[in-house]
Every structure is written in C-alpha cells, then in structure tokens.
Residue, then its C-alpha position, 0 to 999 in steps of 0.5 A: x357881706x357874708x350869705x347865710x343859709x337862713x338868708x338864702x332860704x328867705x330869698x328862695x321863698x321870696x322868690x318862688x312866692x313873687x313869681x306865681x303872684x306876678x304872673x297872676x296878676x299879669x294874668x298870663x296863667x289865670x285859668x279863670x280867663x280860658x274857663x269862660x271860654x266853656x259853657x258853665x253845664x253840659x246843657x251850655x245856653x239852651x236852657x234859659x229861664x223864662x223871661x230872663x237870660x240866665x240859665x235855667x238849672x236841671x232839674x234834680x227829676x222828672x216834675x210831677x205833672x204832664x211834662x212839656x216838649x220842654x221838660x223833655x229837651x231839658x231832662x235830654x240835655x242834662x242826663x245824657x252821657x254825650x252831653x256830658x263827654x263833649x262839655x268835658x273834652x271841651x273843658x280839658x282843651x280849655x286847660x290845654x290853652x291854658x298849659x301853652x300860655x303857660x309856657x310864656x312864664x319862667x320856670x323856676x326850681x327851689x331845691x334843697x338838701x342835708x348830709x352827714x358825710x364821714x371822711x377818715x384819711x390816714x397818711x403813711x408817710x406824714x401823720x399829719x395829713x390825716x383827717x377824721x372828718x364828721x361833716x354836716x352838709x346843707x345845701x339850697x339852691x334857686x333856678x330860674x329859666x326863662x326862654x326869652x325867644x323862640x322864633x313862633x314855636x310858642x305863639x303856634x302851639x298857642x294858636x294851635x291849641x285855641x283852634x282845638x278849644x274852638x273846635x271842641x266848643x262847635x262839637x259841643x254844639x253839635x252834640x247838643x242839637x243831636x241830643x235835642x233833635x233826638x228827644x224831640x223827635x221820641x216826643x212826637x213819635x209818642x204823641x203819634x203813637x198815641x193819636x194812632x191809638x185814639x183812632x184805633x179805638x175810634x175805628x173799634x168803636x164804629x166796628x162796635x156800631x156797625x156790628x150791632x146793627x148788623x147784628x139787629x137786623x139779622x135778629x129781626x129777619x131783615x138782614x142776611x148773616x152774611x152782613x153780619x159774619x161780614x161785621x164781625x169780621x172787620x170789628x176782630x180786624x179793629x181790635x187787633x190794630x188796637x191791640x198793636x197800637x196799645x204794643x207801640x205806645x209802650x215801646x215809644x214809651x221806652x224809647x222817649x224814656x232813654x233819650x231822657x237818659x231814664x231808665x225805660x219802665x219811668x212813669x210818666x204822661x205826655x201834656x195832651x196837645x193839638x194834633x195838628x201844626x199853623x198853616x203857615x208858608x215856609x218865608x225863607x228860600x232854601x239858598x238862603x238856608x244853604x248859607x245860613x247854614x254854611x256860616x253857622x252849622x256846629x259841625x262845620x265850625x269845627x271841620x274849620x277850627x281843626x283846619x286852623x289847628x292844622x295850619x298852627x301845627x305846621x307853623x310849631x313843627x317848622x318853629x321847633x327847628x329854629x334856634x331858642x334863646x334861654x335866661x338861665x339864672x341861680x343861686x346857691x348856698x353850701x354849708x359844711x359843718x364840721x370840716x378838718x383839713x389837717x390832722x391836729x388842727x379843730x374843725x371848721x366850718x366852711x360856707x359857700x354862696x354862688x351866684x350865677x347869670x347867664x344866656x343860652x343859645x340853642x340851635x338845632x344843626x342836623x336832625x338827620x332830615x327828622x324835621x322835614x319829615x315832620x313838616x311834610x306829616x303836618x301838612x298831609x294833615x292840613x290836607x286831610x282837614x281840608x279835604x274833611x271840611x269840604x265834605x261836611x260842607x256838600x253834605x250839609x248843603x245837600x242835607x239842607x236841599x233834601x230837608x227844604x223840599x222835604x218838608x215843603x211837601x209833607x205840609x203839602x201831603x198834611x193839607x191834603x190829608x185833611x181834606x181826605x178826612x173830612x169827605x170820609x167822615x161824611x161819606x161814612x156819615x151817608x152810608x151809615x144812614x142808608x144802612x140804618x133806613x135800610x137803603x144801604x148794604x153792609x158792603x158799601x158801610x164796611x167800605x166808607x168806614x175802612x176809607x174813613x179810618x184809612x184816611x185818620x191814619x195818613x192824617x196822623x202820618x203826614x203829621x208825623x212826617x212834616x214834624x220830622x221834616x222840621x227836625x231834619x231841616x233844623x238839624x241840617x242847619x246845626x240851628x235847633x230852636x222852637x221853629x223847628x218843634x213848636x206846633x199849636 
C-alpha cells in the first residue's frame, strides 16, 4: 500500500501532537509539579493572614494610620530587591529541574521541504539520453530519539539539580530573615530615637525649672548668680542634646524608610508603644538553641544542599564516560514531480516513503585522560562545600553562644537600669524641695538632675540593646518569629 505525502504529513502530526499530550499526563514534564516547590511571592509564608493560614497579599502602599511592627516587616519583605532576586533564582532553579526530567522524554524533529530543481542534460553521442527535467521536490520527515540507558548520568544531574533547587529555597530563607531582622531592628532603632527625644525634652524641661527658680531667687536678693550663670548653663547644654536628638530622629527616619525599600523623605508616624519588655526569664538552654539551630538555620541548609549537588555532580561527571543506549527511529517521504529519465519519454512522478528503526550504542574509549580530570574537579568542589559547611556551622554556633549570653545580660543591665531611674528620680525629687525651702544649693540640684537624666538614657539604652540582643539571637538561629521582636 502506497504512502502519500498527505498521509506522511498526518501521522507526523499525529505524532509530534501525542508525544507532548502523553508526557503530560505521565507528568514527567509538567512544570506545575516543580513550580510548587517555590514560594507563590517573594514574602514566601511570612505574611500570613490573621486567624487564618492563607497568605496575606502586599499591600499596594503604606496604610494611612501608625504603622505597626508589622505593617513594617510586611512593606520589607515585598519591597526590597533581595527579596525579589533570591525568589527568582529560586524559580529559575525550579525550572532547571524541570529541563533534566525533561530529558527522560524522547525527542522528536518534524521536518519538512519544497524545491524546484532544473536539470538539463545533453548526450553528444546518443540524443536520447538527453534530459530536460522541470522537477518539483517535497519532502517530510519524522524522527525520534529516545536514550533508553545511560548508567546514572540522567538520575545524577537530576538529583544535582533538586539539590541546587533546595539549596536556592534555604537561600531564600535566609534573605527573608536578613530582610526581616533589618526592618525590625530600623523599627526600634526609631522608637529609641524617639524616647531619646522625649527624655531630652524632659531634661530641657527641669533645666527650664531649675533656672527659673535660680532665676527667682537671684531677683528676690537670696541667691547668688552664680547659681544662676550655673543654670543657664545646664539648660543651653539641654537644648543642645535636644537639639541632636531632633537630628537623629530624622536620620533614623531614612533609615527605616530604605529597609521599607521607600524612598527616604516618605511620610510617615510609628504606633506609639510601651517603652519597655515582659519580665520573663529566657526557658530554653543555649544547647539547646545551638542545636536548633544546627538542624534548621537557612544558611546551613543550603551549605548542605549544595554539598549534595556536589556529591550528584561527581556521580554525572563519572556517568558521562560510560556508555548510552540510544532508539533512533524515522520516517520519511520523497516526492519528485515532474521527473524524465530519457529523452522523448513524458515525465513521471516519482514517490518515495522510507521507514526506519534502530538502536545506537555509544561508548566513549579514550578521552585523552579528559574524564579523570573532570571527576578529580568535582570532587575538590565536593571538598570546598564541605569545608564551607563546617565553617557556617562553628559560626552559627559561636553566633548563637555570644547571642544567648548577650542577651541574658542586657535583660540583666535593663533590670537594673530601672532601679537606677526610680532612686534618681526621688533623688531629684529631694533636691529640688530643699532648693525650693532653700536648704539645698544649686550644685547639689544640677547634680541629682544631671544623674536623673543620665540614668533615663541608660534606660533607653539598655532597652535598645536587649531589643538587639532578641534580633541577633533570632537571626543566629535562622528562626525569625514574634519571640524575637514582640515587646509589651
């Protein structure tokens, strides 16, 4: 039974459309599968809804009220550019695994061409071997190659390329929790920016006091101005601070707009909270944190992951050198028409249809020591991850240690700033009633009321501090959550 080209033109079709359809749903190529493998947005799980475990989508700009510790992190997370960078070479590793399941598929060529071909002969001796040809040329062909072994190179590149993917995902992770950590931590460097500020003006305030009534007693002959010049003095001193405050407040203030990824002049106002944190003891032991970090920080999941990709590296670079069987199938279709093959005889059409099978083995004999190169390359990488993996672990681990004993002692230095506040402020309270039943001097007054402000700025500082002690101890564990930046 004749072929004709229509024919040959239907099963290639039939054919090049039924591959793709049979593979899908085989599933060996739907990408959908690896796709669920990358977060769904660069914020990845750490916007969740309230009371509910869907995601929470960015929001398109700032809300128009004080924005929350929150509303912060959020506006971090989906503005910054890392963010962004780290979910997009994850979704493109995503695809990479996708291209080496791939290639457990055949592949298969539809080709096809036209012609017109003019061939003239002439024949001195016998005329009637001459040919005047006018030919038309079609032809189609259908190939398919399918490489039915390879002895692991396939499976090693795959498992490579999944390591890489598991490796991009921990990286992501980790910028997150960087991008996190940074936002929260611009957060509360403005709020201590602004308590700084309130107790500045506090400060300005009893200067203000204690001058006037240095001021009063000098007008009404019963002080000296000395204790006046004295008072003027530390009240210029106060508005200075103020002053410098007033000057940080609005650099912390760019410096929280570009962690929002906000251009720095963005307006904006901070939910006022309570400057202080829970009294309550740290539970866990830092061994146990050491751990928990060990087996969960982002960094270190993907110093392991890559080792992974190392080792399935080793195994396709050996793999490569070993032999391939290959089914290599075709089929064709000639037409000629028009075709004369001796002189004084019509044209004819000629049709040819060629139907081939077969297997191909191919085995690599001398690659001029090529191969042992390669495997001696990969496996000084395998080394170089390993070596890179022990490192993050002794530093996650000695970032961990400092961070534990870190923070233990600022909650320690913020209990006893507190304590330091309160006998100030009634030491201030004291001296300011013997000044006023004129007991007291203006030296023993600028004394208590300097201590006082002294000890307001410790406070402020120590709070500062043990907030940045959560944080660090928070991102040395590659485990950001509410724990490590709630404070009441």
């Amino acid at each position: 039974m004749s072929v004709s080209l229509r024919d040959c033109w239907r099963v290639c079709w039939a054919l090049s459309a039924a591959l793709p359809a049979s593979a899908s749903a085989l599933q060996l190529t739907d990408f959908t599968e690896f796709q669920g493998r990358v977060a769904g947005s660069p914020a990845k799980e750490m916007l969740v809804a309230p009371a509910s475990a869907e995601l929470a989508p960015c929001a398109a700009g700032l809300p128009q009220r004080p924005l929350t510790l929150l509303d912060v992190v959020e506006q971090a997370l989906c503005n910054s550019p890392r963010t962004m960078e780290a979910w997009s070479i994850a979704k493109g590793q995503a695809a990479q695994v996708a291209v080496q399941k791939s290639n457990y598929l055949p592949r298969v060529n539809v080709s096809a061409g036209a012609a017109k071909v003019r061939n003239h002969v002439e024949n001195s001796l016998f005329s009637s071997l001459d040919q005047d040809n006018n030919i038309t040329n079609h032809t189609a062909s259908l190939r398919m190659s399918w490489l039915l072994a390879d002895l692991g190179q396939r499976s090693a590149k795959l498992g490579q390329a999944q390591a890489l993917l598991n490796a991009a995902n921990a990286t992501h992770d980790a910028v997150l929790q960087e991008v996190f950590i940074a936002a929260a931590q611009a957060y509360f460097d403005n709020l201590t920016t602004q308590a700084t500020l309130t107790a500045f003006e506090y400060a300005e305030s009893l200067a203000k006091e204690s001058l006037a009534a240095a001021t009063a007693k000098f007008k009404a002959g019963v002080g000296l101005l000395t204790d006046q010049l004295q008072a003027q003095t530390a009240y210029a001193q106060a508005r200075l601070d103020r002053i410098k405050a007033e000057g940080e407040l609005k650099n912390a203030h760019g410096t929280l707009c570009s962690a929002m990824g906000l251009i720095a002049n963005t307006p904006f106002t901070l939910l006022q909270r309570n400057q202080s944190l829970a009294q309550v003891d740290f539970v866990h032991r830092v061994d146990e944190l050491i751990q928990q970090a060990l087996e969960a920080h982002p960094a270190i999941l993907a110093a392991k992951a890559k080792v992974t990709a190392a080792e399935e590296n080793i195994k396709a670079v050996k793999a490569e050198g070993l032999p391939t069987l290959n089914l290599n199938t075709e089929l064709s279709r000639n037409d000629q028409m028009g075709y004369q093959q001796l002189a004084n005889f019509p044209a004819s059409n000629v049709y040819s249809t060629t139907a081939t099978v077969g297997l191909q083995l191919n085995m690599p004999l001398f690659e001029g020591f090529s191969r042992s190169y390669q495997v001696q390359s990969a496996e000084a990488e395998r080394q170089t991850r390993t070596a890179e993996l022990n490192r993050i672990m002794q530093q996650v681990s000695l970032e961990v240690w400092r961070s534990y004993h870190s923070l233990l002692s600022e909650r320690e230095n913020l209990r006893a700033t507190e304590e330091l506040v309160r006998n100030s402020q009634e030491a201030f309270n004291v001296a300011q009633g013997r000044y006023h039943a004129g007991v007291g001097n203006i030296i023993e007054l600028l004394n208590v009321q300097n201590a006082l402000s002294s000890a307001r700025q410790q406070q402020i500082k120590s709070l500062a501090a043990l907030r940045a002690a959560r944080l660090k101890l928070a991102a040395s564990m590659g485990n950001v959550g509410l724990w490590a930046i709630a404070d009441s």
